[in-house]
C-alpha positions in Angstrom: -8.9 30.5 3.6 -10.3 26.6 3.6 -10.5 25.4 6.4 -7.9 22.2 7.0 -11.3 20.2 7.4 -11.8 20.7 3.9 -8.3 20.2 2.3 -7.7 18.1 -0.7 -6.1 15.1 1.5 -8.8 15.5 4.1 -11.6 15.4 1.1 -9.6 12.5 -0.1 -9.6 10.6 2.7 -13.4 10.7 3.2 -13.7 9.5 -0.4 -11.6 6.6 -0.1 -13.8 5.8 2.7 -16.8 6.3 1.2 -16.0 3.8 -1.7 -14.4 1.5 1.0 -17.6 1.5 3.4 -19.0 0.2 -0.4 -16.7 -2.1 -1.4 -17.3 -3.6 2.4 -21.4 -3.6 2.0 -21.6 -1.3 4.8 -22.1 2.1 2.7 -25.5 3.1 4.5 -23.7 3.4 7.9 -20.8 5.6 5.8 -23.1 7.8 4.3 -25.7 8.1 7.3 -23.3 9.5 9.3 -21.5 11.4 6.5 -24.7 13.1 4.7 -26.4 16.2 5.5 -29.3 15.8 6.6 -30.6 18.3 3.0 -27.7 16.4 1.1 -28.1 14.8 -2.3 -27.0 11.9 -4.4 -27.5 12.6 -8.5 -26.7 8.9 -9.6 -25.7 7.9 -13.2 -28.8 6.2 -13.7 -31.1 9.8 -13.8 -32.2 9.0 -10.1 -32.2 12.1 -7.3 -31.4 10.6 -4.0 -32.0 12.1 0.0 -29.9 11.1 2.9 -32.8 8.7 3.8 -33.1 7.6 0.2 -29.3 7.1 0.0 -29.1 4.8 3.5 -32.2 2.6 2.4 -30.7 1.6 -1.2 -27.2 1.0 0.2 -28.6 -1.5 3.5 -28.3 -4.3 1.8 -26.6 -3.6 -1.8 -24.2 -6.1 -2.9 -20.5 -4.5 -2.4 -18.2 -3.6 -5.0 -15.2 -5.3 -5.4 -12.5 -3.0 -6.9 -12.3 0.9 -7.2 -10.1 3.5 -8.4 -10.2 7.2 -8.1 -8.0 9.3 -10.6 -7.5 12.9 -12.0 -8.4 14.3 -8.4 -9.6 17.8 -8.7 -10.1 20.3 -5.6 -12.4 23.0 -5.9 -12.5 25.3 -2.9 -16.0 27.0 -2.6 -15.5 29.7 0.7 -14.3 29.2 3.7 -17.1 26.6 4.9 -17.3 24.5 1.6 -15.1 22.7 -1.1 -15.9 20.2 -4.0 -13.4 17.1 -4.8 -14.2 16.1 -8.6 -12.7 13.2 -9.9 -13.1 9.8 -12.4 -13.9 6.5 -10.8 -13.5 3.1 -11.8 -15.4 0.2 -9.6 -16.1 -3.3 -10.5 -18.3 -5.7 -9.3 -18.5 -9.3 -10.2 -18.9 -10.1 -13.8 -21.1 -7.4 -14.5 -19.3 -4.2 -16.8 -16.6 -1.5 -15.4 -18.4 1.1 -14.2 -16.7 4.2 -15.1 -18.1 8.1 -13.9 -16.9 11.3 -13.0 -17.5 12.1 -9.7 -18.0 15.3 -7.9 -19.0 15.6 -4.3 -19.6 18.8 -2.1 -18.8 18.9 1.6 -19.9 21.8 4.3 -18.7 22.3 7.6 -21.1 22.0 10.4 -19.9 22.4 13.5 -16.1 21.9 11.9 -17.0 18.4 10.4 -17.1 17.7 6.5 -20.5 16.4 5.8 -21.6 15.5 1.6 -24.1 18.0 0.9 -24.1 17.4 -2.7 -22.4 14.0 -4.8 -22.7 13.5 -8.6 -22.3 11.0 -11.1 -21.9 11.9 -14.9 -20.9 8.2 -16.2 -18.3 7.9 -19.0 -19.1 5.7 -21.9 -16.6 3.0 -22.6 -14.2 3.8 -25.7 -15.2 -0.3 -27.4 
């Protein structure tokens, strides 16, 4: 059985404030404390990011202004692991909607949820 830790509200949660720590330009404080230290971001763009990697490009990135998670999806891996997969909409000034599904991987250590493993697979507009 899943631990509680790992539940689809709890995995939920963390993503909302993942994407809020974002939207508030303080994502590398989020995600520092939230990564495993072996963790990985795939981004959209074809870039492989580690924990270090992930805190240096958010310290400083400009904030998004609006997001949107739908179609959540949970994916229980064990008793120690469980992915949340789901589509994402964020905006941020002018520039395009950004639109990706998202899947993210936590692991308990030491009963906490930490991202072990968060990808993007962008969806192309329908225009």
């Amino acid at each position: 059985m899943t631990s509680p830790q790992l539940s689809h509200d709890r995995l939920l949660e963390l993503e909302h404030s993942g994407w809020e720590s974002l939207r508030l330009g303080v994502g590398h404080e989020f995600y520092g404390g939230r990564m495993a230290p072996d963790a990985l971001m795939v981004l959209a763009h074809g870039v492989a990011l580690d924990r270090d990697a992930v805190v240096e490009s958010l310290d400083g990135a400009a904030p998004w202004d609006r997001y949107d998670i739908e179609n959540v999806r949970h994916v229980p891996l064990g008793e120690d692991a469980a992915a949340l997969v789901y589509r994402a909409t964020a905006t941020r000034g002018d520039a395009p909607a950004f639109h990706a599904l998202m899947t993210s991987v936590y692991r308990l250590v030491d009963d906490v949820p930490l991202l072990v493993l968060y990808q993007q697979t962008p969806i192309p507009d329908d225009d």
